[in-house]
N, C-alpha and C positions, 0 to 999 in steps of 0.2 A: 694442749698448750697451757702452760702455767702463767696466771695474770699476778700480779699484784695490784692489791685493794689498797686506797685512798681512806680518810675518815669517811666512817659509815654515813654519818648525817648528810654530807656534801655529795656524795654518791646517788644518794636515794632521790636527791633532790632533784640533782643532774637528769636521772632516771624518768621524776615526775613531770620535768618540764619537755622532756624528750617524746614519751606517752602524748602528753596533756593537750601538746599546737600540732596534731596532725597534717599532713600534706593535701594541699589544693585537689581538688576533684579533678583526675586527669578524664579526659577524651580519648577516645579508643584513638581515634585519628591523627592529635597530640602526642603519641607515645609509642616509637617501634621499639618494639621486644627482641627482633630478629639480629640488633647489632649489637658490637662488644661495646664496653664500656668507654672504650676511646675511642669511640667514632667520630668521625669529621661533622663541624654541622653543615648542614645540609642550606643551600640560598634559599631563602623564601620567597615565593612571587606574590608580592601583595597584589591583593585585589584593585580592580579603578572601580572607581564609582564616581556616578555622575555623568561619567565620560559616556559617548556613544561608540559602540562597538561597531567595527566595521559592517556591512552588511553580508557581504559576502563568503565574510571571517565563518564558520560551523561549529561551535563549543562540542569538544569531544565529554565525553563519560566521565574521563577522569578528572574534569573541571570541580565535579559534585563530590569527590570522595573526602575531600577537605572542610567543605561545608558546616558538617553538622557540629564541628569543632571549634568553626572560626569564634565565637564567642568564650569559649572558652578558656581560661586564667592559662598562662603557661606552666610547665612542669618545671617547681623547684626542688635541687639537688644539694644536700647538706653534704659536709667533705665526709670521705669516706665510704658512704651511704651508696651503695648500688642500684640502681633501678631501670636496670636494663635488662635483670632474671641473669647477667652469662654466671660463669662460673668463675671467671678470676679474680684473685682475693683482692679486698678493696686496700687501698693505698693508703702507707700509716699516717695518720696526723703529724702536724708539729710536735716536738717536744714539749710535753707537758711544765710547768713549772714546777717550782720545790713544792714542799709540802705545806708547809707554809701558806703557799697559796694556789692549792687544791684546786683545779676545777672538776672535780669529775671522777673520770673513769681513766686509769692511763693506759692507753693502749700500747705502749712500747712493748719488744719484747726483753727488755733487759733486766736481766734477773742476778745481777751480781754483787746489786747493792741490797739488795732484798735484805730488811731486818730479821726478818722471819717470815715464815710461812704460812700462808692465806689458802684459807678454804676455795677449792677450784667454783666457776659459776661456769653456767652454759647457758647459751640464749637460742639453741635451738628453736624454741617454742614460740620465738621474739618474732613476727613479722615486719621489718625493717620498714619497707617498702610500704607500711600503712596501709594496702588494700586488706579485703575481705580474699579468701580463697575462691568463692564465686567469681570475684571479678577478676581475679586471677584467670580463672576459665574462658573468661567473655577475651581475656588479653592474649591468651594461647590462638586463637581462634584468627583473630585480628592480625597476629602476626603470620598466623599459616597464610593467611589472603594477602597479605604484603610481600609475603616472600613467594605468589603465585601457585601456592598448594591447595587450588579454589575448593577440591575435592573433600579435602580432610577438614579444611573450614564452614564449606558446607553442614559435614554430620556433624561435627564439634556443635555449632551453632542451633542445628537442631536437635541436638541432644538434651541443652540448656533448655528449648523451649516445651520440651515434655518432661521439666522441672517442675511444680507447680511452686516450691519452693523458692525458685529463681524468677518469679513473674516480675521484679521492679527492673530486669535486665532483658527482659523478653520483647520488649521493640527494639533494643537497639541490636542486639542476636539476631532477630530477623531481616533488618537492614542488612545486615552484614552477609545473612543468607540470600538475601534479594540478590545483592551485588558479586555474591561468587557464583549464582547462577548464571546472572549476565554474562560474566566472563567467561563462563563456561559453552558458552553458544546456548543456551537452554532457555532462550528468551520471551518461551509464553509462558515460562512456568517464573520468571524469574516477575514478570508482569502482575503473576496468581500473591506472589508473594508482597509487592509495593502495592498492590491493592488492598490489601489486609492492612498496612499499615497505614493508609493514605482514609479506611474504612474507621480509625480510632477518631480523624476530625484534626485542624488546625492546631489543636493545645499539644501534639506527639510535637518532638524535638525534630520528630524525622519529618514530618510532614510534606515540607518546602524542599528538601530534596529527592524525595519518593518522587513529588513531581513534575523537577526535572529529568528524572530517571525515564518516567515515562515517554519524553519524547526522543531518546537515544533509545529506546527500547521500539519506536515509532518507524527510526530508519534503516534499522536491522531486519525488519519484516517486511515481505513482499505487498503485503496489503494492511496501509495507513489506519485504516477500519475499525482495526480488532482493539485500538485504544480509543476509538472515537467518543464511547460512553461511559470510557473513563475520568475522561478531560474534560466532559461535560456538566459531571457532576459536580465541579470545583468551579464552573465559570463566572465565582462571584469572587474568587481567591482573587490575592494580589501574585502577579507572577515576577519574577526576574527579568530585568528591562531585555537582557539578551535571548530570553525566549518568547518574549510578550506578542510579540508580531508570528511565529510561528500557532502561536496557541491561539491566535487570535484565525490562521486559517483554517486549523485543525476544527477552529468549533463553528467556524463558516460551512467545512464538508459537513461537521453534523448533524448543521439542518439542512443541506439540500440535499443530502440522503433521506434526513427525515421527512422531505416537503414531499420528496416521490413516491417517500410509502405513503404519506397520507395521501397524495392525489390516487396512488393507486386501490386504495379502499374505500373512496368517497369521500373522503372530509376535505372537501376544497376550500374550506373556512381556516381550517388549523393548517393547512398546507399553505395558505397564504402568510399565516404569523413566521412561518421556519421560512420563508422565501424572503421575505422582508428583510428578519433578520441577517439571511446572508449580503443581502446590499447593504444596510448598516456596519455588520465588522469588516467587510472589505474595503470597505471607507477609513477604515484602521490603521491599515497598511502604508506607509510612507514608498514612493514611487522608487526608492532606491533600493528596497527591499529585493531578496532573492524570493519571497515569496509574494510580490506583488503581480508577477504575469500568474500566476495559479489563482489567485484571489481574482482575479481583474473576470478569470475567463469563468469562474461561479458567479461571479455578477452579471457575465453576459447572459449564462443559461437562463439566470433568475428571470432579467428582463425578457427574454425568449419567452419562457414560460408564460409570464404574466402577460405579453401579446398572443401566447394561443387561445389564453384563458376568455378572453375577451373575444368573442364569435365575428363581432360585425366587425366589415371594412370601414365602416363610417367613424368606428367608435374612435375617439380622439384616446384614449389611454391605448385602442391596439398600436394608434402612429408613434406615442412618446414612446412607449415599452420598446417598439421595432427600433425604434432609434436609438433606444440605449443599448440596448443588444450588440446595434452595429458598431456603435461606438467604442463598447467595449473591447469589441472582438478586433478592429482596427488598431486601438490603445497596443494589445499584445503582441500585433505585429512590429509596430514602433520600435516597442521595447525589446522584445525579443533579439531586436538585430543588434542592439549597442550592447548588452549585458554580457558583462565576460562570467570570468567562472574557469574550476578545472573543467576535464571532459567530459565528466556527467553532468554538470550542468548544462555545458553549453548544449549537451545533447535533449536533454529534457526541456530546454527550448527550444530546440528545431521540433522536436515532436508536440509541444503547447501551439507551436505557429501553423503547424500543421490545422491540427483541430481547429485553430482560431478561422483559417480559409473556409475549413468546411462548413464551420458553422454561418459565415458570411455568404455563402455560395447557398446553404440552404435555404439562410433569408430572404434572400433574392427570389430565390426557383416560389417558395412559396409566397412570394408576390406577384409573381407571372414577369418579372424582372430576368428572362433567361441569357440573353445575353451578360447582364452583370455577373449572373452564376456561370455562366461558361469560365468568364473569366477568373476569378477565384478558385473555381476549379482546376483549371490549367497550374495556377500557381502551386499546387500539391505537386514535390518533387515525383519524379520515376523511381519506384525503387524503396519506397517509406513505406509508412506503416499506414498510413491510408490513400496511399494512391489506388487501390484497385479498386474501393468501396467510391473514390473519387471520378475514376474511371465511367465506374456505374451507373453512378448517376449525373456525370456528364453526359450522357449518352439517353438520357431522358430530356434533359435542356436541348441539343440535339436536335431528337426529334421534333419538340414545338416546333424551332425555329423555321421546321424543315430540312436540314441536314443531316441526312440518311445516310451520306455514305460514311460521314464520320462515325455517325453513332453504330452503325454494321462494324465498320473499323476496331472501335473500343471492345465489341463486345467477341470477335473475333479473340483478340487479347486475354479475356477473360472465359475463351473456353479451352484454352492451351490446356495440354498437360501440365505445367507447371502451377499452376490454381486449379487441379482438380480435385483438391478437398474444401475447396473455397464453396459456399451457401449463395447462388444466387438466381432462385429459381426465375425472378421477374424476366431476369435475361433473356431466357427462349420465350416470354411472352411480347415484349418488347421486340427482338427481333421476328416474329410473326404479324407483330400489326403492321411493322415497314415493311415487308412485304404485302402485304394486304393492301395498305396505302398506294403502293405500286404497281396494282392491279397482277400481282405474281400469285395467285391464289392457289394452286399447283403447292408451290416449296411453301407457302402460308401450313396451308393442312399439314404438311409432311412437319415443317417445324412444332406443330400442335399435338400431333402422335407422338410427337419422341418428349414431348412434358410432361406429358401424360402416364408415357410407359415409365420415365423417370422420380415423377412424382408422387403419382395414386399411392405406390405402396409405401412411401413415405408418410400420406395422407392419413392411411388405413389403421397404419404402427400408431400415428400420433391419437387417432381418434382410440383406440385398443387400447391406448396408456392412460387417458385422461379420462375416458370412464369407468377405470376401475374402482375410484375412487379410493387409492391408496394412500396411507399415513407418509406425509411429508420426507422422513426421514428415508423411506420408500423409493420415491419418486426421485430422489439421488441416488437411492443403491443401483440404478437402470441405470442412470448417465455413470456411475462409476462403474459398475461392472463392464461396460464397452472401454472406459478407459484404461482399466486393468488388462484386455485384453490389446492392446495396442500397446502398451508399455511394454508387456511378455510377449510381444508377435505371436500371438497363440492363431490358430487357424479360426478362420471366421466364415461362416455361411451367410446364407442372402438375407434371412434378417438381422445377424449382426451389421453386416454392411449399410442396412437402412439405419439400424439404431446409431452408427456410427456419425449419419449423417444426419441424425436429431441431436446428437451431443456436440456437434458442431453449429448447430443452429442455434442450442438453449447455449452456449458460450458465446453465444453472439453479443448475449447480454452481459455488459461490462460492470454491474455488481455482482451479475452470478461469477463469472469467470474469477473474480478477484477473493472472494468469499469461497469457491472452491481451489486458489491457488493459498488459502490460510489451511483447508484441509488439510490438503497438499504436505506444507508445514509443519503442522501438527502432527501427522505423521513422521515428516522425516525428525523430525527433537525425537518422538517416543524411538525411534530408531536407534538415535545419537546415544540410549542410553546403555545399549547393548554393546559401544566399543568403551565402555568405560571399564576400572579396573573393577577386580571381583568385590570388592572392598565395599564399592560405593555402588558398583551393581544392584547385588543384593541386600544393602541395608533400607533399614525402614524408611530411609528420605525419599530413597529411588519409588517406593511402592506408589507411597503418598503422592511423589510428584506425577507420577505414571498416570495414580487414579484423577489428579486432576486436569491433566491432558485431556484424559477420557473422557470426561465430562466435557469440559470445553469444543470438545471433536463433535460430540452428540448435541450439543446446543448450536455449536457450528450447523451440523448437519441437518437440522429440524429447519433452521433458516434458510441453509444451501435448497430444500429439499418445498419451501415453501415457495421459492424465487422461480426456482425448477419448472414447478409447476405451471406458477402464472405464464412463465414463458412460454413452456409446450400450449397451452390454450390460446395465448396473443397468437402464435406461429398456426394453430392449427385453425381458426377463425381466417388469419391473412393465406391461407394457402387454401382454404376453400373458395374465397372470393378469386384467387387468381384462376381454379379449376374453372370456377363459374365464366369467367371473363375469356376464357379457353373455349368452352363449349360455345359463349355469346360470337366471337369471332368465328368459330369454325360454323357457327347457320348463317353468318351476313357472309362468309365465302362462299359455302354452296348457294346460297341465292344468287350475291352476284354470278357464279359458275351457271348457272342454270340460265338465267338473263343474258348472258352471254350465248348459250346456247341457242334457246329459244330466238335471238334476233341474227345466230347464223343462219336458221331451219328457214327464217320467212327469205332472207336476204339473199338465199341459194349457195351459202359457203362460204360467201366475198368479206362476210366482216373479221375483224380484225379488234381487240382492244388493248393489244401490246408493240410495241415497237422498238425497232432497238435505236440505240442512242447513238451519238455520235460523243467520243471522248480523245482524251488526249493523253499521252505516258507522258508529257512534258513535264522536269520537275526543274527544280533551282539546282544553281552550279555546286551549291553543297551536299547533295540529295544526289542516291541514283535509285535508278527506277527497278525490282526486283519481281518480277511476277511470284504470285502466292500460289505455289505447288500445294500445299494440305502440313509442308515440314513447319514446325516451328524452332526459332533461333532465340536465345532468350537476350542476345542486344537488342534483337527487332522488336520485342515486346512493348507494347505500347504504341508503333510508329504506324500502326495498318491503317492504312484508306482505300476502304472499301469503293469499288466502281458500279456503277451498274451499267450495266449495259445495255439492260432494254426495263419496257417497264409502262405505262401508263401509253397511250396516243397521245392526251390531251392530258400533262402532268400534272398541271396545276387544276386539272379540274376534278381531280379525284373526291370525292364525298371521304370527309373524314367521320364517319357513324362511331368511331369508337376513339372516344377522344381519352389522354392522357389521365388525365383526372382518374378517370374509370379506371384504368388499369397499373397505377401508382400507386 
């Protein structure tokens, strides 16, 4: 196209001052690339500040995408001037004046009055738009993740940062790779990545929103954990008022995680400073908070804790500690009831209120308070996630009290087929001492053979595993190779069947279990990245992110594999003592058996030390009476009350020689 030129002087000038006032520092966040030049603008949600966010309200992901911008001068647009990268040609200016009075450059295309003929200029070379070509690249990138091409923005991004050339652009590239990882579901890698940025310190731009990243990154993963000690390392930052109370729980769990490893290594000194600390931040928490029932019930543990720590009954710190225990643990029932919420909420406090019973029911029982623990016990719905474990050990309050038929009843319940993967060997020791107690020494013994024949080689597997003295990482390959086998229904023999029934025992433990459901995880992302396209499959991002899964998997696993362990030795220590308490019962029954004989042989046959009972099927008008044939129904579950029929002469004169204590 042919221009005509103005005087040369006016021109140049035009030229210099065009150059000279470059364009405001745009924000990737500031500037989509992906629309045409006459795009609508867009409403902006200004920020509140000040104000308090509702509690209940959950700030999603895309709260932070804005963020690192907000500061940021807006983008100005001179007429003409395109800065959106499309393709369509920019819109002529007004009509220039006469010549006379020159401003410039005239862009018209009207070539009719033309005096003569002007040398052509081209401004190919002219970058309009005033960026650098690099940041060009960082803006291709930025628009691929706007317009949800997470994949292509991904390797774009980290293309730039195996620049060395491009380093003054290389935190804000990785942000942007953090965040299309996220989007990508690939959220322990996208975690690998805001931790490198979050690793540069407070002066990165990205900083403050790296870490709120991390706790959207917090509720997409099954287990809370895997960022605990990354939100710990900042807990001197200032946080955003609308996360300040979640971070303030997140770093309450990471010291009463940490208070258990140290109790569990010996240092009851440093485990007292992380215990502390959780009753100070959960004092943080305003009662209206969604996360004040979850704080309330680490406060309860603490003061639990801090009452076992203290031995004596007398000690006045065990009564205040027991009392704030119970306190707390009351508090969450309170609250629980009136907090509304969508359905996971509301569900995640039925299952807090849960806990919160049990743990009141065990303050009690461990005050010899059985009746208060019946009762909190009862209160654990039918049908939860801890009623059977509630069951169980109602069924121990029970027995103090003397109510035998109930706690037969319960454990009836609990040897259904329906909990036959269910761990709970005490069961048939507990049901042998009530028989014992009832002078039934006969089905006493028979009860103690079948623990025996069920147990021992459980006993034998655990003692075989934990003297091998295997590397950590090890000692999970055992629990996971059964588990591998149960996901493939692969055919199992009779020591897989035992080890199956040690992997159900070490998951008993609820930081193994959640620390191998991040394994778990970890797997299924390295999985995720084999449905991706071949593009992003096989390039260099994919290798990288792979190799730091891996790692991540192995550092998992050295931990999974250390838990492991302590667990198999607590479990194989508790399950020798119950062997022991097995054989201690089965010689006070053969003597009682024998004393019994012996005062038949003098007495000529006539004695007698059992009798049967006199009872009644009478039930309430709501109730009917069902004899228990051997079937089980899984309505009736829960509802059995055991009869006895016969059972001591003199009932209440029974020698109780193996008291609860011992065998608890």
């Amino acid at each position: 196209m042919t221009r005509l030129l103005r005087p040369l002087g006016i021109a140049v000038l035009g030229l210099t001052l065009a150059w000279g006032n470059p364009a405001p520092a745009q924000s990737f966040e500031g500037l989509d690339l992906s629309q045409s030049s006459k795009k609508k603008k867009k409403p902006t949600r200004k920020p509140t500040r000040g104000g308090k966010k509702p509690a209940a309200a959950q700030p999603d992901e895309s709260d932070s995408d804005s963020d690192a911008s907000s500061t940021t001068p807006a983008a100005t647009t001179s007429p003409g001037m395109d800065l959106t990268g499309g393709t369509a040609a920019p819109a002529a200016p007004a009509a220039q004046p006469d010549s006379n009075g020159g401003m410039g450059l005239d862009l018209t295309s009207d070539t009719t009055t033309a005096p003569k003929a002007a040398p052509t200029m081209s401004f190919d070379a002219v970058d309009l738009t005033g960026k650098s070509g690099d940041r060009q690249r960082l803006d291709v990138a930025i628009s691929l993740f706007k317009n949800e091409e997470y994949e292509k923005a991904a390797m774009s991004c980290f293309e730039m940062l195996q620049d060395a050339k491009l380093a003054g652009l290389h935190m804000e590239a990785r942000y942007v790779l953090a965040k299309s990882l996220y989007r990508m579901g690939l959220y322990h890698s996208s975690l690998g990545e805001f931790s490198k940025i979050l690793a540069v310190g407070p002066e990165s731009k990205f900083f403050r929103t790296s870490l709120e990243w991390l706790f959207f990154i917090s509720r997409k993963t099954k287990n809370e954990t895997v960022i605990l000690d990354e939100i710990a390392k900042y807990a001197n930052q200032e946080f955003p008022e609308r996360f300040r109370t979640e971070f303030h729980y997140l770093l309450a769990r990471y010291h009463f995680v940490r208070g258990k490893a140290l109790d569990q290594v010996g240092r009851p000194q440093d485990a007292d400073k992380s215990f502390n600390e959780v009753k100070r931040l959960t004092l943080l928490i305003p009662k209206t908070d969604v996360f004040y029932p979850r704080a309330k019930y680490l406060e309860g543990l603490a003061y639990f804790r801090f009452g076992n720590q203290a031995r004596s009954a007398a000690d006045k710190r065990t009564n205040l500690n027991t009392v704030g225990a119970i306190e707390a643990m009351k508090e969450i029932v309170r609250v629980t009831r009136t907090l509304g919420g969508d359905a996971e909420q509301v569900a995640a406090n039925q299952k807090l209120r849960e806990l919160a019973f049990m743990q009141l029911a065990r303050t009690h029982y461990g005050m010899q308070q059985n009746r208060y623990a019946l009762f909190y016990f009862n209160k654990v719905e039918r049908g939860t996630s801890q009623w059977l474990e509630a069951m169980f050990e109602a069924s121990w309050a029970n027995y103090r009290v003397g109510q035998y038929e109930q706690a037969l009843g319960n454990l009836i319940t609990l040897s259904s087929p329906f909990f036959r993967e269910e761990y709970f060997p005490e069961a048939l020791i507990l049901k042998a001492v009530i028989y014992y107690e009832n002078c039934r020494y006969r089905e006493s013994s028979l009860i103690l053979q079948d623990f025996e024949r069920t147990y021992l080689p459980v006993h034998d597997q655990l003692e075989l595993i934990t003297k091998k003295q295997l590397e950590a990482s090890e000692y999970y390959g055992v629990l996971s190779e059964v588990q591998k086998k149960n996901k493939e229904g692969l055919e199992r023999g009779e020591t897989d069947v035992i080890l199956e029934r040690i992997l159900r025992l070490a998951l008993t433990d609820q930081d193994l279990k959640k620390t191998n459901e991040s394994i778990l995880e970890l797997e299924g992302e390295m999985d995720v990245f084999a449905e991706k396209g071949d593009t992003f499959r096989y390039s260099e991002l994919s290798k990288r992110l792979l190799e730091g899964l891996k790692q991540q998997r192995t550092g998992l696993i050295e931990k999974a594999g250390v838990m492991a362990k302590g667990k198999l030795e607590t479990e194989l220590v508790s399950l020798k003592q119950l062997l022991a308490n097995g054989l201690r019962i089965k010689f006070e029954t053969v003597t009682k058996e024998k004393e019994f004989l012996e005062e038949q042989l003098k007495a000529g046959g006539s004695v007698s030390i059992v009798k049967k009972y006199r009872y009644s099927v009478a039930v309430a008008d709501d109730q009917l009476y069902w004899p228990y044939e051997g079937e089980y129904w899984r309505d009736e579950l829960g509802t059995y009350q055991y009869t006895l029929t016969k059972g001591c002469i003199q009932r209440d004169s029974a020698n109780r020689t193996i008291q609860a204590s011992d065998s608890n």
